[in-house]
C-alpha positions in Angstrom: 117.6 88.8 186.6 115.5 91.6 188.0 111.7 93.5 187.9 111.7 97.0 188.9 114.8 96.9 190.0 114.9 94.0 192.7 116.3 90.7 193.0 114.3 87.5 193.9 115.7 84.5 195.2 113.8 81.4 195.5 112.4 81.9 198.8 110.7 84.5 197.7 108.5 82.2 195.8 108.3 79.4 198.9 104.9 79.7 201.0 104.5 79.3 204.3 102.9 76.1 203.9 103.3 72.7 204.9 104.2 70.5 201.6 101.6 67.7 202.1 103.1 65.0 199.2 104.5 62.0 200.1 108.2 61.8 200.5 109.7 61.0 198.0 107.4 62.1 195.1 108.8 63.4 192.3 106.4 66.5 192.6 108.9 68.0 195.1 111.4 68.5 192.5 109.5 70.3 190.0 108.2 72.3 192.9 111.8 73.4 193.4 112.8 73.9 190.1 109.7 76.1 189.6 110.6 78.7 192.5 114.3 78.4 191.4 112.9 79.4 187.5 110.9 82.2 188.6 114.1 83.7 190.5 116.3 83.3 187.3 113.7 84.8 185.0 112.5 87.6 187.7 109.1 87.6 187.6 107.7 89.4 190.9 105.8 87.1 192.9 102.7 89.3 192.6 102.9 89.0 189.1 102.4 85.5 188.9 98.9 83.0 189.0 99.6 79.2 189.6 96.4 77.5 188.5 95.6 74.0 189.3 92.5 71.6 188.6 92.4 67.9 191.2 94.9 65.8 191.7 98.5 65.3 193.7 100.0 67.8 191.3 97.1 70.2 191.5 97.8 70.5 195.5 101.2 73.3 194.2 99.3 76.5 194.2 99.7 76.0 198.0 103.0 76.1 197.8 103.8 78.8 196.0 104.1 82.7 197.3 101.9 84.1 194.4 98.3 84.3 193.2 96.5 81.1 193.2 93.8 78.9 192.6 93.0 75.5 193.5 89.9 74.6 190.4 87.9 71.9 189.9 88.8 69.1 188.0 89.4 69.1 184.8 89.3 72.6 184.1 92.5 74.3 185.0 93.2 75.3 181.4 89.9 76.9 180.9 90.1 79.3 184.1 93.7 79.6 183.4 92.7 80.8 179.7 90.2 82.9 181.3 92.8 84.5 184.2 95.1 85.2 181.1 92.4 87.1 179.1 91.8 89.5 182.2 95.1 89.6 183.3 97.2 89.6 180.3 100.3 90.9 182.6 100.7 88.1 184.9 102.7 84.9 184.8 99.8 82.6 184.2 101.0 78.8 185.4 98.8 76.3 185.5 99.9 72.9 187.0 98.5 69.8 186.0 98.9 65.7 186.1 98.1 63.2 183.3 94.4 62.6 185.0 93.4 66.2 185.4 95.0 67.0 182.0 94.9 64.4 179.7 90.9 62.3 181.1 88.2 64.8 182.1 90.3 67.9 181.2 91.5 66.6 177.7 89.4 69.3 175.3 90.3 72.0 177.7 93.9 71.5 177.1 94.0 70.6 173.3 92.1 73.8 173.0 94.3 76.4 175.3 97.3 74.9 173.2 95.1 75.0 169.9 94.3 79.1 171.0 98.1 79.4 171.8 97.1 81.2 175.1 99.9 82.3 176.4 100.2 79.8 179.4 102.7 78.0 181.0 101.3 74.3 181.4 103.1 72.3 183.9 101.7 68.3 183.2 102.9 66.1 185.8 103.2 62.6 184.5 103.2 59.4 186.9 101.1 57.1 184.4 98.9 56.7 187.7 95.9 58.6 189.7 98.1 58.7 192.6 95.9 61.0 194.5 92.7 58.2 194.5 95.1 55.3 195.1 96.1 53.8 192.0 93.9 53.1 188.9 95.4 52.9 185.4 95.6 56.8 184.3 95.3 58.3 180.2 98.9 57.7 179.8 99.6 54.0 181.4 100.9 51.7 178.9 99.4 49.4 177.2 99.3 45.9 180.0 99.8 48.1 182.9 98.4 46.1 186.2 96.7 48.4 188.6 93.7 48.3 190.7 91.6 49.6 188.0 93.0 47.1 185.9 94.1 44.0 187.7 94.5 42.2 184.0 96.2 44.6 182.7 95.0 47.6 180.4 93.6 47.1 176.9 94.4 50.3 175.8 97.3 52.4 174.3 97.9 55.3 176.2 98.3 59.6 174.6 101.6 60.6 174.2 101.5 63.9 175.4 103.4 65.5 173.1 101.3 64.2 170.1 98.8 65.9 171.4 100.7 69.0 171.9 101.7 69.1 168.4 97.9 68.1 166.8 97.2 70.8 168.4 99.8 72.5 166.7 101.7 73.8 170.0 104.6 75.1 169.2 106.9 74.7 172.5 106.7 71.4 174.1 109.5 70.0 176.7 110.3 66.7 178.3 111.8 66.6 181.7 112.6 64.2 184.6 111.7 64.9 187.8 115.5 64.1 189.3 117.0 66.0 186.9 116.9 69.3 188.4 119.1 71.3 186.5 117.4 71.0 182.7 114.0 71.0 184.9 115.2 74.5 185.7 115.9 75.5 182.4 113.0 74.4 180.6 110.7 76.1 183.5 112.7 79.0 182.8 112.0 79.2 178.4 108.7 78.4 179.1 108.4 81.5 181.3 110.1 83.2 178.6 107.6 81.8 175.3 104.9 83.8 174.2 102.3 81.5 173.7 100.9 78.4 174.9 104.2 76.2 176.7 103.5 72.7 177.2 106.8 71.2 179.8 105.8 67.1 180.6 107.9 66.3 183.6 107.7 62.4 184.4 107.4 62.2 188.6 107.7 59.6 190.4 104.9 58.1 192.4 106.4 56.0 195.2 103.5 54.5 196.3 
């Protein structure tokens, strides 16, 4: 697919930087995916904002050939709502794990999905703060035994798309990060929605 009148490829959408995840990670599939989605749908690079808040998942806007910006945490959705209202044209992407999304950043992202700003929201799921060396994150099970938790948790953990839907979101996916082709796909009808897109990949952390 094209935008005034060229073609992109997934390089187009590559950096120049070094990927700093750990090999491995499921992270650098979705990565992947996401450059190959952008070349299938055509959406110029310059057309295109990749927002992140703090986390391992949060480290993408790096990685990408486009507008970024690396937030604070937490609060990716609202700066993302707030690129979208100024620049209704772009691609607004914003790139998220369970901690960032689902702990400190929860009302900011029940609201953007509640507003059905049209975002694309990227929530990478591990079940683990990978990035601070693993505690127990919003969407561990119930028993999971983790530095945090060395009994096990005592809570039951969201299920993301519950919350997408109390929300009343109306496009919410579930992907794997080794499944690269349906990964593809959904990146790619999320790109396409109008409205708030909620696409919960499950990554795995290997460490």
């Amino acid at each position: 697919m094209t935008t005034e009148g060229i073609k992109y490829e997934p390089k187009d959408y590559k950096s120049d930087q070094y990927v700093r995840w750990c090999p491995g990670c499921g992270d650098h599939a979705v990565l992947n995916c996401l450059h190959k989605a952008m070349a299938e749908v055509g959406v110029a690079p310059h057309n295109m904002a990749v927002i992140s808040g703090i986390g391992c998942s949060s480290r993408l806007p790096y990685y990408m050939n486009t507008y970024g910006f690396h937030t604070i945490h937490g609060r990716g959705a609202a700066i993302a709502t707030g690129v979208k209202t100024a620049r209704p044209d772009l691609s607004v992407w914003l790139c998220t794990g369970d901690g960032d999304c689902l702990a400190i950043g929860g009302n900011h992202f029940i609201h953007a999905v509640r507003r059905n700003v049209d975002l694309n929201i990227v929530l990478f799921n591990n079940k683990i703060y990978g990035l601070t060396k693993g505690q127990y994150s919003p969407t561990s099970d119930r028993g999971f035994v983790s530095k945090s938790s060395p009994y096990g948790t005592v809570e039951d953990p969201f299920i993301p798309a519950e919350l997408a839907f109390g929300a009343r979101g109306n496009f919410f996916a579930r992907a794997i990060d080794v499944d690269l082709k349906n990964t593809t796909e959904i990146l790619a009808a999320s790109a396409r929605h109008k409205g708030a897109s909620v696409t919960e990949v499950l990554v795995n952390c290997v460490i």
